[in-house]
TIKE-721195 format. One record per residue (C-alpha): residue in one letter; x, y, z. Coordinates in steps of 0.05 Angstrom, whole numbers, plus 5000, padded with zeros to 4 digits. Example, Ala and Ser with C-alpha at 12.3 -4.5 7.8 and 13.67 -1.06 7.14 Angstrom:
A524649105156/S527349795143/
REM end
This chain:
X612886640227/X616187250200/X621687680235/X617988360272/X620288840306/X628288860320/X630089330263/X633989720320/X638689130346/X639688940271/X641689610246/X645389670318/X649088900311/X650489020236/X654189720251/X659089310303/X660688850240/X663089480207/X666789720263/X671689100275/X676689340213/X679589750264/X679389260326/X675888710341/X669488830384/X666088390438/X658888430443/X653588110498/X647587970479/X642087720528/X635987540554/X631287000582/X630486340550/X625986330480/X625587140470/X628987090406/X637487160421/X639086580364/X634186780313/X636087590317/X643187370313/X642286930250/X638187500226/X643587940233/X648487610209/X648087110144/X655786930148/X657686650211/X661586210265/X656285820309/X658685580364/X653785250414/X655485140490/X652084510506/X653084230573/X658683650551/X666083410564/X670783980537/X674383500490/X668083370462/X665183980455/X671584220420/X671783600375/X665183880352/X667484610346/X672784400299/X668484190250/X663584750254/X669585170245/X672384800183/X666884770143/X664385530164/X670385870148/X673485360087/X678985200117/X683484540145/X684384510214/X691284050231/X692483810293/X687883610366/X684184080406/X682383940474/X681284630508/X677585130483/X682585730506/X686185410448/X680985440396/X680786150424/X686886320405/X686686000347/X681486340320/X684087030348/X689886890302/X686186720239/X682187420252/X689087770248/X688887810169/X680787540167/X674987930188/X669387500213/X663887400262/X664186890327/X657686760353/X658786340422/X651686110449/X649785970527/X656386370536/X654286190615/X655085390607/X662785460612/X661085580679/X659784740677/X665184480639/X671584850662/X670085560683/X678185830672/X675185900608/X673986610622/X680086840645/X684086430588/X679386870545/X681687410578/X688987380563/X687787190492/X682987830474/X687688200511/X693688030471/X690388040404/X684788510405/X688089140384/X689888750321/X683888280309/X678388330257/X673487990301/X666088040315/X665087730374/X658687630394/X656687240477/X649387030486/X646386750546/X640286610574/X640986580644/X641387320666/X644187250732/X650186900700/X652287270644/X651487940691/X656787580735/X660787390689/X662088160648/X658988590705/X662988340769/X669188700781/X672488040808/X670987600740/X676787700692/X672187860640/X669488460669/X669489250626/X672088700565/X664588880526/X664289360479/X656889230470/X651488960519/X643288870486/X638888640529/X633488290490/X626488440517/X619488160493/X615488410438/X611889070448/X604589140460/X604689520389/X608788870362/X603188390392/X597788760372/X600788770291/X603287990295/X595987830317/X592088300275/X596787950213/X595687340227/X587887270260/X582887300204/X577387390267/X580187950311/X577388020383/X579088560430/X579187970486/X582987490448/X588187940440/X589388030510/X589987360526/X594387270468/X598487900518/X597387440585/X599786790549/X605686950508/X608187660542/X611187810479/X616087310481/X617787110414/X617886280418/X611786320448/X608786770405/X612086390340/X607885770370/X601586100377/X601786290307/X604185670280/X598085370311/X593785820285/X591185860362/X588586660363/X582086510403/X581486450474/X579385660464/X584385490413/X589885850461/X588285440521/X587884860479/X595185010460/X597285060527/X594384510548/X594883940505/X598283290525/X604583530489/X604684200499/X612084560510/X607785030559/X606584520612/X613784420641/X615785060625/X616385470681/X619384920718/X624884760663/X627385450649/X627585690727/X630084970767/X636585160727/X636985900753/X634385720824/X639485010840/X636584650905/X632585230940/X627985200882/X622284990921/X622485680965/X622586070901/X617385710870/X612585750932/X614286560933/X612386580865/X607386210866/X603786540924/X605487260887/X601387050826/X595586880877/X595487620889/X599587500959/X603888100933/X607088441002/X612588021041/X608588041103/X602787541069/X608487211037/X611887031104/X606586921141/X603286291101/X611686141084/X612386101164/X619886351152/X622887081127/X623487171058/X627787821055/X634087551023/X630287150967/X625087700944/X631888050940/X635587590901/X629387450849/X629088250840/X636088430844/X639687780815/X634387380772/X630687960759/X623887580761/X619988080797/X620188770817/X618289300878/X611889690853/X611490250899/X605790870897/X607291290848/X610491880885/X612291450939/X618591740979/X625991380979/X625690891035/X616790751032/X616090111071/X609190141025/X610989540977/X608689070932/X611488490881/X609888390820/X612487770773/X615688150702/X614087630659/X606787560639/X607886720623/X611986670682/X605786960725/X600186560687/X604385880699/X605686010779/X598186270782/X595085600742/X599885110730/X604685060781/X598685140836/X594884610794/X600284090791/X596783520830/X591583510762/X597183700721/X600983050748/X595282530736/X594182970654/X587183230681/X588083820630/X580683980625/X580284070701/X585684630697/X582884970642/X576485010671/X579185390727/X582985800680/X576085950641/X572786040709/X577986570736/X580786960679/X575587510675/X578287720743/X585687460732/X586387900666/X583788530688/X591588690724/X594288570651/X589488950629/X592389570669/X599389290647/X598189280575/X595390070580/X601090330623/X606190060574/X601790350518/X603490980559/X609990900568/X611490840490/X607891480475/X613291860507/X607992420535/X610192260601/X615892390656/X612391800703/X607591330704/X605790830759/X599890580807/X597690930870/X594990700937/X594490971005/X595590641062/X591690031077/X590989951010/X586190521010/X584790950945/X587990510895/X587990870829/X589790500771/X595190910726/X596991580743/X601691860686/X604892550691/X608793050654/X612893540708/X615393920653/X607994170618/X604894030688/X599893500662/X597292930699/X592892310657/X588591890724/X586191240696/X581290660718/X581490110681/X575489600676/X575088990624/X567289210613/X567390010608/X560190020638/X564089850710/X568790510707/X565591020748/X568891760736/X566392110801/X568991520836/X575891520806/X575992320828/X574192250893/X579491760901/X585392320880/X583592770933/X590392670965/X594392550905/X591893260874/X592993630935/X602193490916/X599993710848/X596794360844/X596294810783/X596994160747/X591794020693/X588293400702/X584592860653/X580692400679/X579091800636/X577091050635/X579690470592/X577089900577/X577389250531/X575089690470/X580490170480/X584989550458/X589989650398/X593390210357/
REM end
């Protein structure tokens, strides 16, 4: 697949390249597992060192280094290393009268092998960065990690970046272009399971193309087949993150993605309070978030959660709550429920999709759901713009024969009443409305 839609952390990485004549320059670059860290990296940068954190005896991995580094840069290495704070330094020397770039990948797996690590790095930039030509670039996956690691004031690496981007999933714009390049046969609904599936994250999206799977059929094919990467997915990227309470997580998550979105359903099928993991997967994992009403004052006990990551919700929802048949490889069972439910499950990404449609327009100051108490008067997407005194209400049905206007208005009685002398639109969007 071709590379879309990063022109702004190329342009952004190949500036800090430039810069390091002066001094070298430590950038952090991440974001979750297969969203496209490596290949933006490579992209940016044609002439490179490589390094790769796996999860292996120090010695090792620095026996390994060595060689990368020797045949990368041309030159003869003399001599053992055993510790990487010395292959560190080593290199922090070389980029005295060299400029290059250091790429260090799963910067967070040092946390495994010998975590001093850090702080040796520490007293080598410190001692050689004024006079360095390097471009040093961190990349992790694991979020919670890597924001300990430069954003805790006890780690020694702490206020060391110069540069922190935070990869994010492709755009609804960037989906909607990859699909509409590569689908000879372009449907309105296969495009928003294409949305659901992948959530714009770019090794998913990469195998979706690759498999030429762009109808709803051929996608759940792809995601279920005997060897599909999708299967274990959820469970290999977030066991890692979670350690031995996994099972709680998973069971939140899981029951979140079944639409059990307020702690108070969550705890009582859990039997058990909840409060310190919902905050650690919002605050330290960043796996879900707090949607409030739109409007909603500092402090509203009126909450919901929501899972961030479309794939992340569509495995809990259908995978992970489907794992007896998943265990004895009764595929067809689970899509058949997947068949059976989407209509229903796809209408909240739906919404989703149209509020961050919204959101890239830049027409508006906020934009958000609304409810009432008791989950009265839900209104889809209420956008607003204080400063020209605009409001956009929105109901959002996959068949636009469901939305009912006089419905949606007598629903904003409330909501209008904190916004007089704005002007209002009320409109409806549907599965045609898909696409730019």
């Amino acid at each position: 697949m071709e590379f879309y839609n990063r022109e702004k952390e190329l342009e952004y990485l190949k500036k800090i390249e430039q810069d390091i004549q002066t001094s070298a320059k430590m950038t952090v670059v991440v974001g979750r597992r297969r969203i496209g860290k490596t290949k933006l990296i490579k992209e940016a940068y044609s002439k490179k060192v490589y390094l790769f954190v796996s999860r292996k005896n120090e010695a090792l991995l620095c026996d390994e280094f060595v060689t990368v580094i020797q045949n990368e840069l041309n030159i003869k290495i003399l001599g053992e290393f055993r510790k990487f704070k010395d292959i560190f330094e080593y290199l922090m020397q070389y980029a005295q009268a060299t400029a290059f770039t250091l790429v260090i990948d799963e910067f967070q797996e040092f946390l495994q092998i010998n975590d001093s690590v850090y702080s040796d790095m520490q007293n080598i930039w410190d001692s050689y960065k004024d006079s360095a030509k390097m471009n040093l670039i961190l990349s992790g996956s694991i979020y919670s990690l890597m924001k300990k690691i430069f954003e805790d004031r006890k780690e020694p690496l702490f206020g060391r970046a110069n540069h922190k981007i935070h990869l994010k999933p492709f755009s609804v714009v960037t989906l909607d272009e990859i699909y509409r390049d590569n689908s000879t046969l372009f449907s309105n609904s296969d495009l928003l399971a294409f949305y659901v599936f992948t959530g714009g994250v770019a090794k998913y999206v990469e195998l979706f193309v690759d498999a030429k799977a762009f109808s709803f059929e051929e996608q759940l094919d792809l995601l279920f087949d005997e060897n599909s990467l999708f299967i274990e997915e959820g469970k290999n990227l977030l066991i890692e993150v979670f350690g031995k309470e996994y099972t709680t997580y998973f069971s939140i998550l899981s029951l979140i993605a079944s639409s059990k979105t307020s702690r108070s359903e969550i705890e009582s099928i859990l039997e058990k309070n909840i409060g310190g993991y919902l905050d650690r997967l919002e605050n330290e994992y960043t796996i879900i978030k707090k949607i409030k009403p739109i409007f909603a004052k500092e402090g509203s006990r009126s909450v919901k959660y929501e899972i961030i990551d479309n794939f992340f919700h569509f495995w809990f929802r259908f995978i992970y709550k489907n794992r007896s048949a998943i265990e004895i490889e009764n595929y067809a069972y689970v899509k058949s429920i997947v068949k059976r439910d989407f209509p229903t499950y796809s209408g909240r990404f739906l919404e989703k999709y149209f509020i961050e449609k919204l959101k890239l327009s830049n027409k508006y100051s906020a934009i958000g759901t609304y409810w009432e108490k008791g989950n009265q008067n839900e209104i889809d997407i209420v956008a607003v713009n204080d400063a020209e005194k605009k409001m956009l209400i929105a109901e959002v049905k996959l068949n636009p024969a469901k939305i009912n206007i006089e419905k949606l208005k007598a629903k904003t009685q409330k909501l209008l009443q904190k916004h007089e002398g704005y002007n209002v639109e009320f409109i409806g969007y549907s599965l045609d409305d898909i696409g730019f």
